[in-house]
N, C-alpha and C positions, 0 to 999 in steps of 0.2 A: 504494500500500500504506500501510495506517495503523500506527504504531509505537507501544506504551505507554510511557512513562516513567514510573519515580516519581519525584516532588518534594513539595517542601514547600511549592509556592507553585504561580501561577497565570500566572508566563510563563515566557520561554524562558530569562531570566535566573535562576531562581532556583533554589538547590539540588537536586542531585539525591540522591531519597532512596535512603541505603543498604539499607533493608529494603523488599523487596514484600508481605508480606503485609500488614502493619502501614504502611505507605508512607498519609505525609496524602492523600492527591491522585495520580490519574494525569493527567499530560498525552498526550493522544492526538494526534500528531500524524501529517497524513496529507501525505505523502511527493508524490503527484505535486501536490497544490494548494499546497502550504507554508502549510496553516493550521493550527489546530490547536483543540483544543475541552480544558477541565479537566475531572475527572470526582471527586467528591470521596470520598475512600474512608471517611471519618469511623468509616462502624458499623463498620469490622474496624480502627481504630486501637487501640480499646481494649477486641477482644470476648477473651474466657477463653480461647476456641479454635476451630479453625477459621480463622482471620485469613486463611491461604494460601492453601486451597480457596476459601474463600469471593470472593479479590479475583482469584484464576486466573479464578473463572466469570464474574465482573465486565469484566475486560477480554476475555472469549473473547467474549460478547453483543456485545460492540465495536464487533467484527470486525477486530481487530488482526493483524497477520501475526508481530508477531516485539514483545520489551518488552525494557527497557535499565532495569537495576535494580543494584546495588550487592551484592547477596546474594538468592539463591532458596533457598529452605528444599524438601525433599523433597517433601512432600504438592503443595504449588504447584504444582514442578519436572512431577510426574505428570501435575497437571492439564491443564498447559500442555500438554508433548510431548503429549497425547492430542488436544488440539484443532488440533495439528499449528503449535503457536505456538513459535518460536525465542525463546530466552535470552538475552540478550549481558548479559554482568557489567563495570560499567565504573566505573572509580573519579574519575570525571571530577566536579569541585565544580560545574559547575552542568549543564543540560540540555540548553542550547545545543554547551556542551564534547562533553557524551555524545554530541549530535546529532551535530556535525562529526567525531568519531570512528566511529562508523556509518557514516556517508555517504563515509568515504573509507576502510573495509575495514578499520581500526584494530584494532574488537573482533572478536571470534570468537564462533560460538554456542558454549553451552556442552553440554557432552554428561551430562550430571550436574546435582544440586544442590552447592553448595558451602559450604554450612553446614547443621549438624543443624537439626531442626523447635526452635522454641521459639526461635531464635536471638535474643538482645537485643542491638544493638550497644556497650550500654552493659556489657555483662561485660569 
């Protein structure tokens, strides 16, 4: 199974981003090979709107089963549960961190979004 992350960067070391819509980068890493591929989100870092649908259908093309994000926003949230992709909300600084908490049943899917649409970390 392949798993999204967002980060800021390009390996397993380096921050995980607290927003998905807006999120630099996914790291897609696929669970039974232990490799892992970057996917660069750039156009919905800074589009007007849209950012969360627009990066749900990005990693749903994937073929992700489940993404490991810091905060999902509503619209996302939707997108996702429809393409049958789990949540997990993890406050882990880097991706590695996120990863080892995953992999040993730490996070929970989430059943909801847990922040409104629009969400800037910086408020």
């Amino acid at each position: 199974m392949k798993v999204a992350f967002t980060t800021m960067g390009d390996s397993l070391d380096a921050p995980l981003d607290s927003r998905f819509g807006r999120a630099q980068k996914f790291l897609v890493y696929d669970l039974d090979r232990g490799t892992f591929e970057i996917i660069d989100n750039q156009q919905n870092l800074n589009a007007a709107q849209g950012a969360g649908i627009q990066s749900a259908e990005t990693v749903a093309r994937l073929g992700v089963g489940s993404v490991v994000t810091g905060h999902c926003g509503p619209k996302a949230f939707r997108v996702l549960a429809a393409a049958k992709i789990a949540v997990y909300s993890s406050e882990a600084p880097t991706v590695s961190e996120a990863l080892r908490a995953l992999r040993s049943g730490a996070l929970k899917a989430a059943a909801s979004a847990d922040v409104e649409g629009h969400w800037d970390r910086s408020s």
